[in-house]
Backbone as CSV, one residue per row, in Angstrom:
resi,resn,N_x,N_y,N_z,CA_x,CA_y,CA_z,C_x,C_y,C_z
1,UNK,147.033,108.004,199.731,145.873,108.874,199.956,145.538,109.638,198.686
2,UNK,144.485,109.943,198.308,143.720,110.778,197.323,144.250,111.910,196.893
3,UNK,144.363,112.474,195.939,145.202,113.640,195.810,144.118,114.340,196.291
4,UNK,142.854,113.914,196.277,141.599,115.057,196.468,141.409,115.015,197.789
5,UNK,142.002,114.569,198.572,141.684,114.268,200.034,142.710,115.065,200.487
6,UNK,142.331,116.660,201.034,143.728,117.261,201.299,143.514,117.235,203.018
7,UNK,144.983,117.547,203.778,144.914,117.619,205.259,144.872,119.084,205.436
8,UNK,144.483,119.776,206.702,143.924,120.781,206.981,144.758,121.389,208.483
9,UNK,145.372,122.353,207.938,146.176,123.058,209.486,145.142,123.141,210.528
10,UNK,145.325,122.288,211.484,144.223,122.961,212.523,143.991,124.177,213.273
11,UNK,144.701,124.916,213.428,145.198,126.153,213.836,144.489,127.805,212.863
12,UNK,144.645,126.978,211.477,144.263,128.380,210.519,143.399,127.720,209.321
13,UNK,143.230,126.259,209.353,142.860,125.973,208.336,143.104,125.703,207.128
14,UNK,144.518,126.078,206.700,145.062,126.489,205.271,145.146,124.595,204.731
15,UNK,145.600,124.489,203.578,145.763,123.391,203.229,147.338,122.791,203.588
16,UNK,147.742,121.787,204.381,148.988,121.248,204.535,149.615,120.376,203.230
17,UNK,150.708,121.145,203.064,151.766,120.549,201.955,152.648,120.127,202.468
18,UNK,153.169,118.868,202.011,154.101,118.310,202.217,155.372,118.543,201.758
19,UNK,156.206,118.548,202.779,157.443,119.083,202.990,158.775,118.401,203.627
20,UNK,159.227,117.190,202.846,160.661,116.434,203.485,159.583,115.483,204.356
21,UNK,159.649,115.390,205.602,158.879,114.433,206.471,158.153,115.355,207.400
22,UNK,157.829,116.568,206.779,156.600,117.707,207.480,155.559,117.951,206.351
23,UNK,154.267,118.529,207.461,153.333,118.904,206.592,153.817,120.810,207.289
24,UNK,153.435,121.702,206.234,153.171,123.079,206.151,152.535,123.319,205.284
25,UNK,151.584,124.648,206.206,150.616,125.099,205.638,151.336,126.675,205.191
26,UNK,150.625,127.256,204.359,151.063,129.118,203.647,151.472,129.681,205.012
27,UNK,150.862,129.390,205.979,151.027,130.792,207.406,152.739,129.662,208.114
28,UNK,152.969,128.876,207.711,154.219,128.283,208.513,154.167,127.161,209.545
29,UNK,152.709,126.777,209.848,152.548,126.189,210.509,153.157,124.759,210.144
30,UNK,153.761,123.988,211.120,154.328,122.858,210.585,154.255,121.890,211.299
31,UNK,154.310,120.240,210.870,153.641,118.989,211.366,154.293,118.088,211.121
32,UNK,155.527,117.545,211.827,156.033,116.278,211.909,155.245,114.932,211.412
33,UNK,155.999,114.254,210.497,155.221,112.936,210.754,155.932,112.013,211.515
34,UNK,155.469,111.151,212.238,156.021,110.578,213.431,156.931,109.408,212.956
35,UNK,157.848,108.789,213.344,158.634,107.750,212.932,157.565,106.371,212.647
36,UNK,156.682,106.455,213.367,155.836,105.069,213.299,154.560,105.586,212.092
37,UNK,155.000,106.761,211.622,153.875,107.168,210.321,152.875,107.799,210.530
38,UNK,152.558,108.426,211.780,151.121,109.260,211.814,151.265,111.085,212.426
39,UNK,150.722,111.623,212.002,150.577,113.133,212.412,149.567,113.322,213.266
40,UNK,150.142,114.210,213.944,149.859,114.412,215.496,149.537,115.963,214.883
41,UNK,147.905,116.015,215.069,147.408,117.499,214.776,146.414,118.051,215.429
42,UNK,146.964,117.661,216.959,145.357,117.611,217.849,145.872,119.128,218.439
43,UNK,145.047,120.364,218.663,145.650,121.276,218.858,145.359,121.349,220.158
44,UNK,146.038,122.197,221.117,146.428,122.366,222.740,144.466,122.643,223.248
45,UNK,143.976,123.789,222.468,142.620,123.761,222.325,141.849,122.606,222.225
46,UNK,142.297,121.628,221.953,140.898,120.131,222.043,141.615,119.331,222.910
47,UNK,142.486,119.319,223.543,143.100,118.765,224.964,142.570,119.099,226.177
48,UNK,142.000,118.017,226.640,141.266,118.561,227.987,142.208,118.097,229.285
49,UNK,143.665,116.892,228.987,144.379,116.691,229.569,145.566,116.481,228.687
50,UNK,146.367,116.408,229.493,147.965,116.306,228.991,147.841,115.222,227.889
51,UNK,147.307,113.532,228.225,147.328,112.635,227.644,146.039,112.123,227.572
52,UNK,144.729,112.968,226.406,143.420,112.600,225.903,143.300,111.267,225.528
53,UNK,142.397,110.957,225.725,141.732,109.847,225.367,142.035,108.313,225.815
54,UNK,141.826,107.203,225.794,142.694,105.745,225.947,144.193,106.122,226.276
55,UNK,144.042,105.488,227.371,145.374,105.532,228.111,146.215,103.890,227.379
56,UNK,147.548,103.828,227.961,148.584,103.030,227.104,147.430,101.089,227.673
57,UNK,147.003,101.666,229.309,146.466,100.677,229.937,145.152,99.587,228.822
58,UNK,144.264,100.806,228.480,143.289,100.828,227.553,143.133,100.456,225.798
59,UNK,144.466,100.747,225.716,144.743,100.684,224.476,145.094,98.821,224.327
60,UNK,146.242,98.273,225.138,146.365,96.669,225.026,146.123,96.066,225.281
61,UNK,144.631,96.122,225.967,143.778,95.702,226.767,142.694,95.572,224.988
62,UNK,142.181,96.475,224.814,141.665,96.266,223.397,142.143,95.832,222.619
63,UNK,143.536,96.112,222.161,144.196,95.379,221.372,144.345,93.709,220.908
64,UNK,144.322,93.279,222.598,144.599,91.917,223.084,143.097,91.756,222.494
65,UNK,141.786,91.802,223.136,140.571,91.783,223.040,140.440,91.417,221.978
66,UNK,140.201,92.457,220.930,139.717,92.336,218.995,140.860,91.378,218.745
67,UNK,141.890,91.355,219.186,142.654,90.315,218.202,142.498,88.868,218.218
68,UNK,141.328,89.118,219.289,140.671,87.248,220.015,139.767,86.839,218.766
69,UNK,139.316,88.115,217.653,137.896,88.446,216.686,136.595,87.926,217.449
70,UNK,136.705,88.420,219.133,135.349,87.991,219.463,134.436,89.119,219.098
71,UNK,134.780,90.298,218.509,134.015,91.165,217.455,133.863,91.017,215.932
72,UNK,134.581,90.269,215.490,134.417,89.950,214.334,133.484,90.138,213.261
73,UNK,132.312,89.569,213.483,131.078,89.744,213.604,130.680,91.399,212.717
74,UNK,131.151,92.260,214.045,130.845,93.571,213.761,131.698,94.016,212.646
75,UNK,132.819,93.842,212.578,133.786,94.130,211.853,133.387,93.620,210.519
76,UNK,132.878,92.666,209.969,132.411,92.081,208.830,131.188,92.977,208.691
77,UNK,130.745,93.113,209.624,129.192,93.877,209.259,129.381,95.501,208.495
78,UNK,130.011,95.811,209.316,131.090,97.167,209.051,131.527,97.108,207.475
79,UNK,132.283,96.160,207.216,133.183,95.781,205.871,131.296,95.904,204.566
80,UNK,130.686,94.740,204.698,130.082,95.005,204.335,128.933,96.164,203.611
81,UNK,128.608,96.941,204.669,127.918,98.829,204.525,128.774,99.354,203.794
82,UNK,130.195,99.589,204.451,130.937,100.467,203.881,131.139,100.150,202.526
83,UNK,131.686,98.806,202.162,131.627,98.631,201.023,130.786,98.504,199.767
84,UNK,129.689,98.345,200.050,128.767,98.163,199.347,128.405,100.229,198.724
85,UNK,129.172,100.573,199.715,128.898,102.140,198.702,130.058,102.550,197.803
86,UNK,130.933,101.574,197.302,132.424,101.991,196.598,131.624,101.692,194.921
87,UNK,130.835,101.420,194.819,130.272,101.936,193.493,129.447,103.052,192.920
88,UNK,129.166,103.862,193.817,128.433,104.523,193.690,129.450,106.420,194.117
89,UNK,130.400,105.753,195.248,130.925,106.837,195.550,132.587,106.890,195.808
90,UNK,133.301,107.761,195.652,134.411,107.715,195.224,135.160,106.985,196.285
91,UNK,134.648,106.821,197.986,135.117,105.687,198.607,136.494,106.851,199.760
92,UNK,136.057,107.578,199.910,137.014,108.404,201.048,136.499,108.291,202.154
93,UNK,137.002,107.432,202.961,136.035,107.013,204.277,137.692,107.500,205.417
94,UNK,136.514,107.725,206.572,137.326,108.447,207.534,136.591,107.173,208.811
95,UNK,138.012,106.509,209.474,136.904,106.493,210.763,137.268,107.047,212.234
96,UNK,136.030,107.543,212.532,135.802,108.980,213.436,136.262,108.466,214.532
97,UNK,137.948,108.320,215.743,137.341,107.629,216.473,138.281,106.183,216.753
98,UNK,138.762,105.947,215.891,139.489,104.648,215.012,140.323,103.842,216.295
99,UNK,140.747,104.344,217.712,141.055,103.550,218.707,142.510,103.109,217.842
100,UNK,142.798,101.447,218.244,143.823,100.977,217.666,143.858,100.770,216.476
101,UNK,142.884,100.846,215.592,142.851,100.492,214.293,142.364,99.259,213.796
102,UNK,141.153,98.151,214.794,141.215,97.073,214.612,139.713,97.195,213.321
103,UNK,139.035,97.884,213.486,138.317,97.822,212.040,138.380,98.511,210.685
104,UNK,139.301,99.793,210.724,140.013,99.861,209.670,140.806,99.359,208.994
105,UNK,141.767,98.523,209.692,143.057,97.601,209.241,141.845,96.585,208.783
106,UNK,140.543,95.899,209.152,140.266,94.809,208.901,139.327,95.652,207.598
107,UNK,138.719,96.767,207.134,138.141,97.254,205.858,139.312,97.261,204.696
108,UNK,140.490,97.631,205.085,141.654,98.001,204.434,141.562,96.603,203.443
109,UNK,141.323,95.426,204.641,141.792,93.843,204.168,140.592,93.231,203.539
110,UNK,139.541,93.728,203.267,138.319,93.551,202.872,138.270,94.155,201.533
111,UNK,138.193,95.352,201.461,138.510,95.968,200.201,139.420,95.625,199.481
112,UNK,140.604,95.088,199.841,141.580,94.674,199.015,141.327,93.476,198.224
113,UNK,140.998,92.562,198.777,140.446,91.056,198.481,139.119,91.237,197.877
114,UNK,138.282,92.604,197.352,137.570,92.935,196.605,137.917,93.907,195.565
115,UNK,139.256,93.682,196.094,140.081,94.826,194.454,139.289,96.177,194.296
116,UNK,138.973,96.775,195.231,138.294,98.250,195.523,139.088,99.360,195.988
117,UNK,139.108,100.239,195.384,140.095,101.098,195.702,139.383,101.846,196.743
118,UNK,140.382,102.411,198.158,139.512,103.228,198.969,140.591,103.979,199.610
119,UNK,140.251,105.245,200.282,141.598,105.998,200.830,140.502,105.805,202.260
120,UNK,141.542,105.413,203.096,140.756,105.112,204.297,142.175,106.076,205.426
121,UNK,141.519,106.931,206.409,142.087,107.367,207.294,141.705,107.217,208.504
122,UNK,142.667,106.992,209.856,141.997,106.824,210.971,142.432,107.793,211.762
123,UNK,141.408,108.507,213.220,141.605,109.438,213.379,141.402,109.008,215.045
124,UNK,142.093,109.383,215.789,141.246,109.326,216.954,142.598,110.426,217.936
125,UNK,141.954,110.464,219.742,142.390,111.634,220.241,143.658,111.543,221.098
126,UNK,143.132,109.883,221.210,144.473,109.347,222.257,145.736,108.948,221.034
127,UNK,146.572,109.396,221.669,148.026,109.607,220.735,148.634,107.931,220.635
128,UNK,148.230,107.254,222.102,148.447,105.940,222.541,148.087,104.827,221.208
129,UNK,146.467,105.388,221.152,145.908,104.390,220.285,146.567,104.337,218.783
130,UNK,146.928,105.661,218.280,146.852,105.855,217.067,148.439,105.385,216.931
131,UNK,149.179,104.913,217.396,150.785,104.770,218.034,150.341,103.452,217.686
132,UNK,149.936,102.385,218.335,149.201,101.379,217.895,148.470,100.950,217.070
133,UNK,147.979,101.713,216.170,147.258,101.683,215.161,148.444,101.975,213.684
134,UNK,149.357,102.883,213.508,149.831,103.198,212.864,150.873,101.504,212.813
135,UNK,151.699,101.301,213.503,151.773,99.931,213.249,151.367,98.615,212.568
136,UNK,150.025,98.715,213.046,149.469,97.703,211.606,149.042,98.167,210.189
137,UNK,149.035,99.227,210.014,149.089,99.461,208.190,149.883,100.872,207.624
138,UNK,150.574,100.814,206.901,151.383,101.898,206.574,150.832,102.288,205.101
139,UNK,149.648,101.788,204.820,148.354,102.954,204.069,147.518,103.128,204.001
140,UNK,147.181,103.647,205.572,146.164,104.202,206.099,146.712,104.815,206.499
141,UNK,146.093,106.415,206.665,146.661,107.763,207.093,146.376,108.051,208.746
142,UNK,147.176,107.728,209.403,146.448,107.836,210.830,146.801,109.226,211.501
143,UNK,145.778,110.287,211.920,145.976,111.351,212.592,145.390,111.457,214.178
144,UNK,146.463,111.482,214.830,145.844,112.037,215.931,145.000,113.840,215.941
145,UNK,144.100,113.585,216.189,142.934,115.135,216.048,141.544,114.604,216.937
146,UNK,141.047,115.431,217.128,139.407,115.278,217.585,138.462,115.282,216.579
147,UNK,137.781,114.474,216.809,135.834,114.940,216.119,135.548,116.213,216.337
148,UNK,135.946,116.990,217.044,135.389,118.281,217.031,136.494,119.141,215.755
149,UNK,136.910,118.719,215.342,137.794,119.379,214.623,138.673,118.964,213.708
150,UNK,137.960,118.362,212.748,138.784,117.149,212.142,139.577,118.040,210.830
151,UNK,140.829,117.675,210.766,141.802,118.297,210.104,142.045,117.898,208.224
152,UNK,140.528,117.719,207.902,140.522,116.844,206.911,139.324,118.199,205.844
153,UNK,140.372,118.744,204.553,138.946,119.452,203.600,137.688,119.303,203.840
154,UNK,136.874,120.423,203.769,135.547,120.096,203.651,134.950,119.569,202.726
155,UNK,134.040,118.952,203.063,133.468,118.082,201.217,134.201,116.889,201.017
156,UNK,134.727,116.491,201.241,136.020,115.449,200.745,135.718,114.380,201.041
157,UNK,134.928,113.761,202.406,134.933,112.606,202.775,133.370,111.857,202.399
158,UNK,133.433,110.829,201.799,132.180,110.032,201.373,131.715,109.325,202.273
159,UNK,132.005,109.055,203.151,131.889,107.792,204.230,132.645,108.170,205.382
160,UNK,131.925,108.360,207.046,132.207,108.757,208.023,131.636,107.143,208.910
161,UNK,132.865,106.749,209.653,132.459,105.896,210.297,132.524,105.937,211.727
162,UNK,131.673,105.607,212.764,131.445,106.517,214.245,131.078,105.226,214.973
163,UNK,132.230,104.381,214.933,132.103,102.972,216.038,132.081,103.199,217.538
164,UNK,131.279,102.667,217.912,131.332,102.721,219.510,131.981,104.738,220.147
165,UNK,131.309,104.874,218.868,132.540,106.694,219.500,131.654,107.936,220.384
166,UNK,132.079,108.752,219.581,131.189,110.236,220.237,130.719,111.080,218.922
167,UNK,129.893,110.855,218.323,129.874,111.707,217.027,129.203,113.258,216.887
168,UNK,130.068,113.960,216.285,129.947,115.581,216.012,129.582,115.921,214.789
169,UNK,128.188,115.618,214.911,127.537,115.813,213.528,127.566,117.099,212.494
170,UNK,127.826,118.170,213.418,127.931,119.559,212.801,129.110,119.748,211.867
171,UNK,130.253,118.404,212.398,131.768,118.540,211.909,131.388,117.619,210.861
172,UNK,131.037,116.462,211.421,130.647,115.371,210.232,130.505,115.865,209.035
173,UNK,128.893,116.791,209.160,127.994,116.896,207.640,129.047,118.006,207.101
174,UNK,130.044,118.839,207.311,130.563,119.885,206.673,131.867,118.956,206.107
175,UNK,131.926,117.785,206.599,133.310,117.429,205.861,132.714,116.019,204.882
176,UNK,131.367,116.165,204.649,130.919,115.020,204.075,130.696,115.596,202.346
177,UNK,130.901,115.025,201.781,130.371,115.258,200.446,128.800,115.028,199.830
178,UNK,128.333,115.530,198.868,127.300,115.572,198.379,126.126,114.511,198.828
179,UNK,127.344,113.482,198.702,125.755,112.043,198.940,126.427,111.271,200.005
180,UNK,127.423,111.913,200.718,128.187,111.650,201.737,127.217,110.679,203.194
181,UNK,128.102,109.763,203.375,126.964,108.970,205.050,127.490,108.983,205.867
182,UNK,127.194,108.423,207.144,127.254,108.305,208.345,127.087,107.158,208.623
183,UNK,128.273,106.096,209.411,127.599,105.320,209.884,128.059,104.997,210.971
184,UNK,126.557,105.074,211.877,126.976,104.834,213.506,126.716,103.492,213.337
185,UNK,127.507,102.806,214.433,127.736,101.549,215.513,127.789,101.526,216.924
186,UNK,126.689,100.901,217.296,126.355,101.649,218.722,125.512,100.577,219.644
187,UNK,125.827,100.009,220.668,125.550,99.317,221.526,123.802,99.313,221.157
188,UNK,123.219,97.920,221.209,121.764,97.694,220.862,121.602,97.629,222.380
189,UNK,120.053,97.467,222.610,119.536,97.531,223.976,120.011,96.241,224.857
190,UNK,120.459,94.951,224.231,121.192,93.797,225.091,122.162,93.309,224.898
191,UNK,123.268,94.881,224.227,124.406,94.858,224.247,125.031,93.782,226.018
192,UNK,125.905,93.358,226.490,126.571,93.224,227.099,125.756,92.433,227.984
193,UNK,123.974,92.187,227.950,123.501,92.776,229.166,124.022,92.073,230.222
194,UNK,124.199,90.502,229.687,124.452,89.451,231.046,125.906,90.337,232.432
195,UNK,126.589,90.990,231.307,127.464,91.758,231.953,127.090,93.243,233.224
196,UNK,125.856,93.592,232.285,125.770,94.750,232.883,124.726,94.493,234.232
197,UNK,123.924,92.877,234.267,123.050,92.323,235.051,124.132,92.466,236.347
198,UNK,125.087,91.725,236.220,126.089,91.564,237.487,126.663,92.958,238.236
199,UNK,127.154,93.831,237.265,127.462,94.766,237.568,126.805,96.427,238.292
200,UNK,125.904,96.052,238.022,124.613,97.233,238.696,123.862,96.681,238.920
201,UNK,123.296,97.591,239.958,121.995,97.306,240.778,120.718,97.234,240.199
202,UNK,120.864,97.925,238.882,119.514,98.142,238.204,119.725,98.659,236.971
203,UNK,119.361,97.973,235.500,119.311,98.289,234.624,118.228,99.091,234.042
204,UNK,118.913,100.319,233.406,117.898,101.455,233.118,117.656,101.259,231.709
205,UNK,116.194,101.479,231.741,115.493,100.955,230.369,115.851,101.609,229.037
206,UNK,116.551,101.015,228.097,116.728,101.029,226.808,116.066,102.696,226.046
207,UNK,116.759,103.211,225.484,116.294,104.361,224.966,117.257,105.156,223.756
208,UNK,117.139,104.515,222.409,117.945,104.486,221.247,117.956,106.316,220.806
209,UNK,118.917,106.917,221.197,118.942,108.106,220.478,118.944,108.435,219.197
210,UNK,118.030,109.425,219.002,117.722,109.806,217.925,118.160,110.745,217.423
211,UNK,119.144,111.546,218.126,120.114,112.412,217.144,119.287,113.277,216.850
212,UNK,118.789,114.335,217.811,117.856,115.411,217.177,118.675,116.495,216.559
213,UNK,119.786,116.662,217.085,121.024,117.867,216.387,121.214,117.203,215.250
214,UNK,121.357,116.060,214.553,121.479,115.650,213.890,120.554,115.984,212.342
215,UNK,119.368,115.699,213.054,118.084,116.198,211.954,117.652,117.499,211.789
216,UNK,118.351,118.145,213.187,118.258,119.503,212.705,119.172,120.450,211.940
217,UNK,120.467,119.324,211.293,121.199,120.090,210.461,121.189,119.521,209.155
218,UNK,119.755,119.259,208.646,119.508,118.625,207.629,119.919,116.772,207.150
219,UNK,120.048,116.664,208.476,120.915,115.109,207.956,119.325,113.936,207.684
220,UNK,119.375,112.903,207.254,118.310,112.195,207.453,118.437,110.864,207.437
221,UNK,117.679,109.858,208.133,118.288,108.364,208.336,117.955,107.615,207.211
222,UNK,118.997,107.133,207.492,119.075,106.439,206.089,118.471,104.420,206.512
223,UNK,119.141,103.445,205.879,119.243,102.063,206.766,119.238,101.916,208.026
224,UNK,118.984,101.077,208.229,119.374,100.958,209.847,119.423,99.086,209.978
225,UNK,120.430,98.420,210.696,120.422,96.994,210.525,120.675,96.808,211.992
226,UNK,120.708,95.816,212.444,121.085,94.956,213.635,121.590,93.749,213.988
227,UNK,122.783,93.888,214.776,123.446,92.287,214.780,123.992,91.737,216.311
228,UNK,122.859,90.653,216.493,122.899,90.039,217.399,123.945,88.539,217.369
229,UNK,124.607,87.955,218.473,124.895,86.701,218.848,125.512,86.201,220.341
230,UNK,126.138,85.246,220.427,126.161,84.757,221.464,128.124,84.571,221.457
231,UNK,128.597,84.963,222.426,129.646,84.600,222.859,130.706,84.552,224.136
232,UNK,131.086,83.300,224.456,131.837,82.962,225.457,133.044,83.430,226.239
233,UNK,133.178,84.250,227.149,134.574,84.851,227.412,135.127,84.754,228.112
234,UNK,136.689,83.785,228.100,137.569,83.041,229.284,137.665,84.403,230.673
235,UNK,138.191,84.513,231.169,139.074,85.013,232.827,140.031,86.018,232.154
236,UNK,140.611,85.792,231.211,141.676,87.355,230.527,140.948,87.795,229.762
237,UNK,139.548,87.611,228.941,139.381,88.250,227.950,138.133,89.038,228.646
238,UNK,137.540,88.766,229.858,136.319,89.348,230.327,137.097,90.367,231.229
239,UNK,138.431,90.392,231.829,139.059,91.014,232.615,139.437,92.066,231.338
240,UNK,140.162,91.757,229.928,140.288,92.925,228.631,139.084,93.963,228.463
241,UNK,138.001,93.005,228.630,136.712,94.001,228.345,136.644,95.327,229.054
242,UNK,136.516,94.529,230.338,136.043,95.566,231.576,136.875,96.753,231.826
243,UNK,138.216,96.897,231.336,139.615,97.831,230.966,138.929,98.576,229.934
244,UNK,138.700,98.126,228.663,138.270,98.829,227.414,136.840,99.348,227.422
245,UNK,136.170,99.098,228.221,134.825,100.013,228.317,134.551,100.976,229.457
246,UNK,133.863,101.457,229.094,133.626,102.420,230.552,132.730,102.184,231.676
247,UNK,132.497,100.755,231.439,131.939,100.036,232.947,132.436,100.179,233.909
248,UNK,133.660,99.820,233.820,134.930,99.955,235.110,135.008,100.650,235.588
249,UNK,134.776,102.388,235.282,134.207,103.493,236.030,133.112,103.691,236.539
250,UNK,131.900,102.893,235.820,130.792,103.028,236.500,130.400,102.743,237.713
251,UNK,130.839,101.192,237.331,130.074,100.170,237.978,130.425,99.778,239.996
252,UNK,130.100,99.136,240.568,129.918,99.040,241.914,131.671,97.921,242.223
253,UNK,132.480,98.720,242.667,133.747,98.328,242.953,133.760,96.642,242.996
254,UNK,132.497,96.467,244.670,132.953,95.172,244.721,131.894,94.233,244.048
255,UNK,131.129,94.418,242.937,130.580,93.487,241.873,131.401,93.374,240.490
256,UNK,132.417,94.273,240.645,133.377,94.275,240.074,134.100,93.742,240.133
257,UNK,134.968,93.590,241.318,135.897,92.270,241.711,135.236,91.374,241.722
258,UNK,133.760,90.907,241.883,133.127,89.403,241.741,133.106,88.955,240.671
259,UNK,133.296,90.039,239.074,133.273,90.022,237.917,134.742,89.047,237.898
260,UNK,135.198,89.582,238.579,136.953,89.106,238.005,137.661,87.989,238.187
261,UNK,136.849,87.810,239.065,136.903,86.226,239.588,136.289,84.890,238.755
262,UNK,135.459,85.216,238.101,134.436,84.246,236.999,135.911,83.629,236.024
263,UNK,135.770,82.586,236.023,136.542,81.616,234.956,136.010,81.887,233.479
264,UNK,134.935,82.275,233.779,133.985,82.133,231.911,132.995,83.302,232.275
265,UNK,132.134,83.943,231.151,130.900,84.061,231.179,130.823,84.106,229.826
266,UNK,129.465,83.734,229.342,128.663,83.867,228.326,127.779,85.102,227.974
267,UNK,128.222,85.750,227.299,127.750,87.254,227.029,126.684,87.458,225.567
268,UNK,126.187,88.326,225.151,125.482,88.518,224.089,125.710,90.167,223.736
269,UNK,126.227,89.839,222.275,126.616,90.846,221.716,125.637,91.382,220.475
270,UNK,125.024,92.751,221.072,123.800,93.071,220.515,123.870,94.280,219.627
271,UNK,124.046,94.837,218.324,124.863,96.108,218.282,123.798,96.839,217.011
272,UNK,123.763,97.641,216.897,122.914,98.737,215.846,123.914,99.249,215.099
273,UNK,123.310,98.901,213.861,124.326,100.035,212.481,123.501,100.841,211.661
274,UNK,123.634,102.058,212.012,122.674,103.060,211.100,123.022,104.034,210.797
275,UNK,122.520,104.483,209.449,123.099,105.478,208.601,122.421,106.726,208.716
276,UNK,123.144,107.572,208.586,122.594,108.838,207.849,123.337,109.765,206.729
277,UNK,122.331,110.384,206.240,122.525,110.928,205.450,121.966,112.116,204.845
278,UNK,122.732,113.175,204.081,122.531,114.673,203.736,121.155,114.093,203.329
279,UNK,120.165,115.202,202.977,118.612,114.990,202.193,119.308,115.358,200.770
C-alpha cells in the first residue's frame, strides 16, 4: 500500500500506525490484523446487526457464481475504465463495497499484466465477504468498514469503485482527490429481465437515477458506457444467482420455487458504467 494512502481510526479519526500485527492511533485506539490479513474497523455505530451485510450463505453462493466468469464481461469492462486512468493519476483506487473480492482480485491481475502500479483496497461491511476476499490476494488491503464511514485519509483516493453497491457520495467526494472519479456499475434497464419476467407480476418501468445528492455536492458526470449480452445458466448457477441478489426477498415465494426447478435459462446481462466526477 502507498505510503500516501494512510488508514484512519474510525472512532477519532487520528491516523493508524502500525504496530507488531496492530494498527494504533495517538488516542490508543487499537486494530488487530486478522490471521487471514484484513482489519476489521467497522465501528459498533455502523452495525445495524450483530453480523452486517452478506451472510456466510451469500457470500459462496457468489463466490461459486463469478468463478463460473459468467460476469466476466463486466469485470473486463471495469479493468478497462479503471485502468485507462493510471496515467494520468496516481492510481489509489478503493472498491466501495468489494463483496468477495471477485473484481478487485481480477483489476489486481489486469494491472499487473500491464505492469501498472496501483494500491487497490477492498472494503465492504460483511466481515464474511471480506474473510473470503482476503484469501485470494495478500496485496490488496481488505477492510471490513462501511461507505458511510470509510476509514481511509481524506484526499487520498483517485478512483472509487461502487459495483452493484450503495454509494455515499458525501463520503466518496471528501475522500477523493483533486481529479478524483467515481465509478458506478449498476443494473441497465434489461438487466436480468428474462429473470425478473418470471418472478413478478409486473415489471416496473425503468428509471436510471440521477444522483441528485450527488450534483448537489458539486460532483459532475463524467462518461457513461453500456454493456449488454446474452448468457446461459445451468440449475446450480441460476439457483447461485437468486441467493446473491435481492430477488429472493422480493419476489413471489411460489414463482420462485418454479424458478428452481428450470434445468437452464437464458438470461441477458444488461449493465451501466458511469462516472463522476469533482468539477
Amino acid at each position: 500500500m502507498s505510503k500516501n494512502l494512510m488508514l484512519n481510526c474510525p472512532i477519532d479519526g487520528l491516523i493508524l500506525e502500525c504496530d507488531n500485527n496492530s494498527l494504533k492511533c495517538a488516542h490508543g485506539h487499537s486494530y488487530d490484523k486478522a490471521k487471514q490479513g484484513y482489519i476489521n474497523l467497522l465501528t459498533v455505530q455502523n452495525k445495524r446487526s450483530k453480523s452486517p451485510g452478506d451472510s456466510k450463505e451469500m457470500v459462496a453462493a457468489r463466490q461459486s457464481f463469478l468463478a463460473s466468469n459468467i460476469y466476466k464481461p463486466i469485470s473486463e469492462k471495469i479493468n478497462q475504465v479503471a485502468l485507462s486512468h493510471t496515467e494520468t493519476l496516481a492510481t489509489n483506487i478503493l472498491d466501495a463495497g468489494c463483496g468477495e473480492g471477485y473484481y478487485l482480485t481480477q483489476l489486481e491481475q489486469a494491472a499487473k499484466k500491464e505492469e501498472l502500479e496501483t494500491n487497490l483496497l477492498g472494503l465492504d461491511i460483511s466481515k464474511f465477504a471480506i474473510q473470503a476476499a482476503a484469501k485470494k490476494s495478500k496485496n490488496i488491503q481488505w477492510l471490513v468498514a462501511s461507505n458511510r464511514q470509510i476509514p481511509i485519509a481524506d484526499q487520498s483516493l483517485d478512483l472509487i469503485l461502487c459495483i452493484f453497491g450503495f454509494p455515499v457520495f458525501s463520503e466518496f467526494k471528501q475522500k477523493l482527490t483533486t481529479n478524483g472519479k467515481i465509478l458506478l456499475v449498476e443494473s441497465a434497464e434489461n438487466h436480468l429481465i428474462e429473470l425478473r419476467e418470471l418472478i413478478y407480476p409486473e415489471i416496473k418501468p425503468y428509471q436510471q437515477n440521477n444522483y441528485q445528492e450527488a450534483l448537489d455536492l458539486g460532483l459532475t458526470w463524467g462518461k457513461s458506457d453500456t454493456l449488454s449480452y446474452q448468457v446461459e445458466l445451468n440449475k446450480e448457477q441460476l439457483a447461485e444467482l437468486l441467493i446473491m441478489t435481492p430477488h429472493i426477498h422480493r419476489a413471489n415465494r411460489e414463482k420462485l420455487e418454479q424458478v428452481k426447478k428450470l434445468d437452464k435459462l437464458a438470461l441477458t446481462i444488461n449493465v451501466n458504467f458511469r462516472l463522476l466526477q469533482i468539477k
